[in-house]
N, C-alpha and C positions, 0 to 999 in steps of 0.2 A: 671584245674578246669572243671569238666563236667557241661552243663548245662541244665535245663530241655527245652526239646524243646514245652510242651505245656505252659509253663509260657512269653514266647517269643513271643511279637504280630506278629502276621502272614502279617504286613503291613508293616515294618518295609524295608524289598526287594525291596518295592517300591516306598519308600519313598525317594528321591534328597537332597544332600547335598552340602552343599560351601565345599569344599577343597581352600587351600591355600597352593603352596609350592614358598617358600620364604628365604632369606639368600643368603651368598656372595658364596656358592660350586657351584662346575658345576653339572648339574642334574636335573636343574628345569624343563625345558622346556621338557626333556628327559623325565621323568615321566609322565608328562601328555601326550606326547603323544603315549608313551605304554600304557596308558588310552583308549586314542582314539582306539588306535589298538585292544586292549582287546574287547572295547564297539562296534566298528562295526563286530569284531567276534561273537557277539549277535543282529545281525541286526540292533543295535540303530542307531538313525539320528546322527550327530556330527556335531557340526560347530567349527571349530579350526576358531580366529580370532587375526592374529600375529600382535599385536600392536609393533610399530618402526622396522616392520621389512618388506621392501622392497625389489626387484628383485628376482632373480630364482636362484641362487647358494645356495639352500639348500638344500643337502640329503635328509633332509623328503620329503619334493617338491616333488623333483624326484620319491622317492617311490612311493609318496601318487598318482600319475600321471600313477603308473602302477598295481594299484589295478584291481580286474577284475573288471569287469563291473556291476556284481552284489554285490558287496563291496562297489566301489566307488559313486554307485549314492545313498549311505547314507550320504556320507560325502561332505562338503562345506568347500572351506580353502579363508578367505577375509586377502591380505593382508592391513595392515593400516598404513602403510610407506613407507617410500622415502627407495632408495636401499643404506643406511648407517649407523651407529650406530648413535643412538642421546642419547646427551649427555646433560645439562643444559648449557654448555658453547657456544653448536655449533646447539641448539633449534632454528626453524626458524616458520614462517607464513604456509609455506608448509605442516612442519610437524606438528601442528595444526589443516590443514584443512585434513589431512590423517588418523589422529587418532580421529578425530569428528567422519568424515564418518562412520568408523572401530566401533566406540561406537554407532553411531546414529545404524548401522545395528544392533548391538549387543541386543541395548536395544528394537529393534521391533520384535526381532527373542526372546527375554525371553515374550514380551510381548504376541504372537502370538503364542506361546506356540507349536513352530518347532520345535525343536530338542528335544533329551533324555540327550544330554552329549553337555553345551557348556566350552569351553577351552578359556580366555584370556590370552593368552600365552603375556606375559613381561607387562601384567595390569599394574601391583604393580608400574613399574616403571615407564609407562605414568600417574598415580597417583601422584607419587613421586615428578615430572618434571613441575607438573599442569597442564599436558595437558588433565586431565581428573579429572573433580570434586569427590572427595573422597565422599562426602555427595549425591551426586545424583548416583553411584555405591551403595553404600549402602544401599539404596531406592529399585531400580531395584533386588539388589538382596533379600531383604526382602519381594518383594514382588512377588517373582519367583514362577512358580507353583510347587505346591509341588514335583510332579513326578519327575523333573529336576534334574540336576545335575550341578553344573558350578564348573569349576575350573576357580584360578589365580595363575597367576606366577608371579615371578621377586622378584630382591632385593626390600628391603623398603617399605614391605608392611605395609599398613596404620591402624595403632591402631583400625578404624573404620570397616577395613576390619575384621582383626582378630578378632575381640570381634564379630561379628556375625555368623564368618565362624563355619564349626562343626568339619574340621580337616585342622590341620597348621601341619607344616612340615618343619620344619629350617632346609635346608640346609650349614651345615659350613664346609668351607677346613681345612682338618689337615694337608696336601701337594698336592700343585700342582706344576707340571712341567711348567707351563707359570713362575713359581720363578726363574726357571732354565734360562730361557731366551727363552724357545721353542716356537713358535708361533703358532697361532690355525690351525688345521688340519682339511683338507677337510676327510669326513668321519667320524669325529669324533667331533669336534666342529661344523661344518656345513654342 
């Protein structure tokens, strides 16, 4: 389908969208941030902020640490957890006060109107878990400046989220080798 380019609002380039990628595949976090990568290849600001996700054994880490110098001082990475997976059975006070934090910054970086491209990398699932009010996310991000961009990730994202986001993104497994018994791979899971 060809389309007419003078029928196309010419603001449309500039205009910030909710992205949502979400579902049980492996992929999420990985897309966004070949996001991030894309968006600072265009000088944009970026804040990636890893919700439940703690310490420095992460491959992107590592990269994003040896960006030059004129790359790196667009991007901001806030970790917002403890260095473990949290899960609803093994949720503590800690990780509560780690992903506040992680959201209090989040929510004065949309409101201060920082960055070009922000990323809640595994939102959906501090959503999911409670540790972050699904109705006050929804708020924050309706009320984002236009220009913006924000991505979420994670399984279980919240009916409240979808229904305002402008692009969801179900990721589902058709195979994966963790069925096989293989355990996650530095370099590749992390």
């Amino acid at each position: 389908m060809e389309y007419d380019n003078n029928l196309i609002n010419p603001d449309w380039a500039k205009h910030g969208y909710i992205q949502v990628y979400t579902g049980n595949g492996k992929g999420k976090t990985t897309a966004s941030l070949g996001l991030a990568m894309r968006a600072l290849g265009r000088c944009w600001k970026v804040l990636i902020i890893m919700f439940t996700k703690g310490g420095n054994d992460y491959g992107e880490l590592n990269s994003f640490r040896n960006l030059s110098p004129e790359i790196s001082q667009n991007l901001t990475i806030v970790q917002a957890g403890l260095d473990r997976i949290v899960y609803a059975s093994n949720k503590n006070e800690n990780d509560i006060k780690e992903i506040q934090k992680g959201w209090a910054f989040a929510k004065k970086a949309v409101q201060n109107d920082e960055y070009n491209l922000i990323i809640l990398d595994e939102a959906n699932i501090a959503i999911d878990l409670g540790l972050i009010d699904a109705d006050e996310v929804a708020e924050v991000l309706k009320s984002k400046p236009e220009e913006m961009e924000i991505v979420l990730t994670g399984r279980n994202a919240h009916p409240k989220i979808i229904e305002i986001a402008h692009l969801v993104s179900k990721i589902e497994p058709v195979k994966h080798y963790w069925d096989t018994g293989i355990s996650a791979r530095k370099g590749i899971e992390y």
